[in-house]
C-alpha positions as CSV (number, residue, x, y, z in Angstrom):
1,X,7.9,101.4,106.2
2,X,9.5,98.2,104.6
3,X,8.3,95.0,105.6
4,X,5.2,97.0,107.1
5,X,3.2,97.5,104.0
6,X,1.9,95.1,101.8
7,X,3.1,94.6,98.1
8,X,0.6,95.8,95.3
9,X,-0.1,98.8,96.6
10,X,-2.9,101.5,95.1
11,X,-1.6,104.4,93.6
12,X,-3.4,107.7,93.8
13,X,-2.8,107.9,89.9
14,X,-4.7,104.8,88.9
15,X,-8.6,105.4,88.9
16,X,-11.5,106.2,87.1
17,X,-14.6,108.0,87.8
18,X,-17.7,106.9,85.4
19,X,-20.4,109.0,85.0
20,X,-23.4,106.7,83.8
21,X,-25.1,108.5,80.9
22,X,-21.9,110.4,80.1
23,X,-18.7,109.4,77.8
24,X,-15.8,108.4,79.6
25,X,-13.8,111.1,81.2
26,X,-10.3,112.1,81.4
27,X,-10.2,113.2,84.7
28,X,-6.5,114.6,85.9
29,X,-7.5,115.2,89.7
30,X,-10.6,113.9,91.9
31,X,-10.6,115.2,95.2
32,X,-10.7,113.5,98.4
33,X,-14.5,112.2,99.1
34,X,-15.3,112.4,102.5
35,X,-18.0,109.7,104.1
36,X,-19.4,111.9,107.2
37,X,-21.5,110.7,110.3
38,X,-24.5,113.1,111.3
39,X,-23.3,113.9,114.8
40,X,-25.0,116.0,118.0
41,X,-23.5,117.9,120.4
42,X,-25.2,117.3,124.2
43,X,-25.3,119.0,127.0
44,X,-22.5,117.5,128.7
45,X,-20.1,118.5,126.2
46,X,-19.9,114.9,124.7
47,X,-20.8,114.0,121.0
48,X,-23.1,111.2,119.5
49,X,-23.9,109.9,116.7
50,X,-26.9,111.3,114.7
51,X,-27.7,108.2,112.8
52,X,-27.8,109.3,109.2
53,X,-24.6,110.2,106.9
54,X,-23.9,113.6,105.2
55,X,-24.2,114.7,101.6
56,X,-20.6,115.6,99.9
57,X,-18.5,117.3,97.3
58,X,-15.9,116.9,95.8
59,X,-13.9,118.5,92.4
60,X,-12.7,116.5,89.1
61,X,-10.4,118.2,87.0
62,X,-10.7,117.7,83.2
63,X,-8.3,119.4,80.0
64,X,-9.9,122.2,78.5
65,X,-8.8,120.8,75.4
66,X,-10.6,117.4,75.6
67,X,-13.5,119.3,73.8
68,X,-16.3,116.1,74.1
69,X,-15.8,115.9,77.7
70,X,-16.1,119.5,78.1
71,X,-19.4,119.3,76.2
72,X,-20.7,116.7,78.3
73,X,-20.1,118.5,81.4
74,X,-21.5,121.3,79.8
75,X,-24.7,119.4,79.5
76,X,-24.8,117.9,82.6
77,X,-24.4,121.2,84.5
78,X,-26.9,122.7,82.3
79,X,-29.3,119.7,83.8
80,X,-29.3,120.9,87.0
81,X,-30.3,125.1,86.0
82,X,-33.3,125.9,85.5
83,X,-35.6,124.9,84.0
84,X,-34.1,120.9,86.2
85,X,-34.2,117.8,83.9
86,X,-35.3,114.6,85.9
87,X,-31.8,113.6,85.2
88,X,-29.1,116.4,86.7
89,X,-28.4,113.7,89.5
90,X,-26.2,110.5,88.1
91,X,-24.9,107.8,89.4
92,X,-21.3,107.5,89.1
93,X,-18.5,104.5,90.2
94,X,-14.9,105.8,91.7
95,X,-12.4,102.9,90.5
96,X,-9.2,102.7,91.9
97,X,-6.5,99.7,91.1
98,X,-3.8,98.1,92.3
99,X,0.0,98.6,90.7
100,X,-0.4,94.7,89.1
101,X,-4.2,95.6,88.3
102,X,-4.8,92.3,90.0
103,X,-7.0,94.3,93.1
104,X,-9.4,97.2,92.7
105,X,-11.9,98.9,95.0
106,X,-14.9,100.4,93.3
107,X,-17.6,103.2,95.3
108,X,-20.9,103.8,93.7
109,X,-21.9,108.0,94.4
110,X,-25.3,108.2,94.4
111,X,-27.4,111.5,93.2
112,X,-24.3,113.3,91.7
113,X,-24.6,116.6,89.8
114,X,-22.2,119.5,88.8
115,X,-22.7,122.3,91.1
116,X,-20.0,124.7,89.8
117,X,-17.3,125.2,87.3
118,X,-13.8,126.9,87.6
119,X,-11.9,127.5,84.5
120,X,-8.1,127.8,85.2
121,X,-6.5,131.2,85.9
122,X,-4.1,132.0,82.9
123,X,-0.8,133.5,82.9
124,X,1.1,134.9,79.8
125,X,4.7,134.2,81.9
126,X,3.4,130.5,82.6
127,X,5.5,128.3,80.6
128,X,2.6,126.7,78.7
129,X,1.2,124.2,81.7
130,X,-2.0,122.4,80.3
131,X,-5.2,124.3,81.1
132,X,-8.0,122.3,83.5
133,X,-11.5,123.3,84.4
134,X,-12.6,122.4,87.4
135,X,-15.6,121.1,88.5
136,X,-17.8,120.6,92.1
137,X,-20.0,117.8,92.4
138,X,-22.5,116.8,95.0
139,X,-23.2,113.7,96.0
140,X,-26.0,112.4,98.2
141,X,-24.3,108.8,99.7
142,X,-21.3,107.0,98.8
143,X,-21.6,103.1,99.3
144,X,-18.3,101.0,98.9
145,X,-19.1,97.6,96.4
């Protein structure tokens, strides 16, 4: 791979996801987000293009001892029970940057909310690993910047 890929590369472990209206989160994983054509299956066993985009998901992980965070998510997945606030869906920016930080490339998610939460399993024998709930967003569109 030497001399085929360019220097200042972007690591998987420098980003951010910003959740406007929320405090800044630690998050320890965010899944892959998939961008997704529409798509038709015809008759003659071909496909084509439906013309609009899927929704998503996708999972953040966040320390169960990072106790503001875990409030605000809290809150935010409370927005979208019942009785629904006007503002479960948020807009939120992925941020990912370069080794020098000299290059980044930022997506905007648009109409995000939490649509589940997983707290770890827990194991007496585990040697004390740090404990991560897990949550599943939605999103409606994703739109590079």
């Amino acid at each position: 791979m030497k001399g085929i890929i360019k220097p200042d590369h972007m690591p998987v472990n420098k980003f951010s996801l910003k959740v406007v209206g929320l405090l800044d989160l630690t998050t320890i994983t965010v899944s892959g987000i998939e961008d997704e054509l529409q798509t038709v299956d015809l008759p003659d066993r071909t496909r084509a293009s439906g013309g609009n985009r899927l929704a998503g998901d996708f999972e953040i992980a966040i320390p169960m001892h990072h106790a503001l965070e875990m409030a605000a998510m809290e809150i935010w997945f409370r927005e979208g029970q019942d009785p629904i606030t006007p503002t479960y869906k948020k807009p939120c920016t992925l941020s990912m940057q370069s080794l020098s930080g000299n290059s980044t490339k930022n997506y905007t998610l648009v109409g995000v909310f939490v649509t589940k939460r997983a707290l770890p399993d827990l194991d007496k024998e585990n040697d004390g690993d740090m404990a991560m709930a897990t949550w599943s967003l939605s999103y409606d569109d994703i739109l590079p910047l």
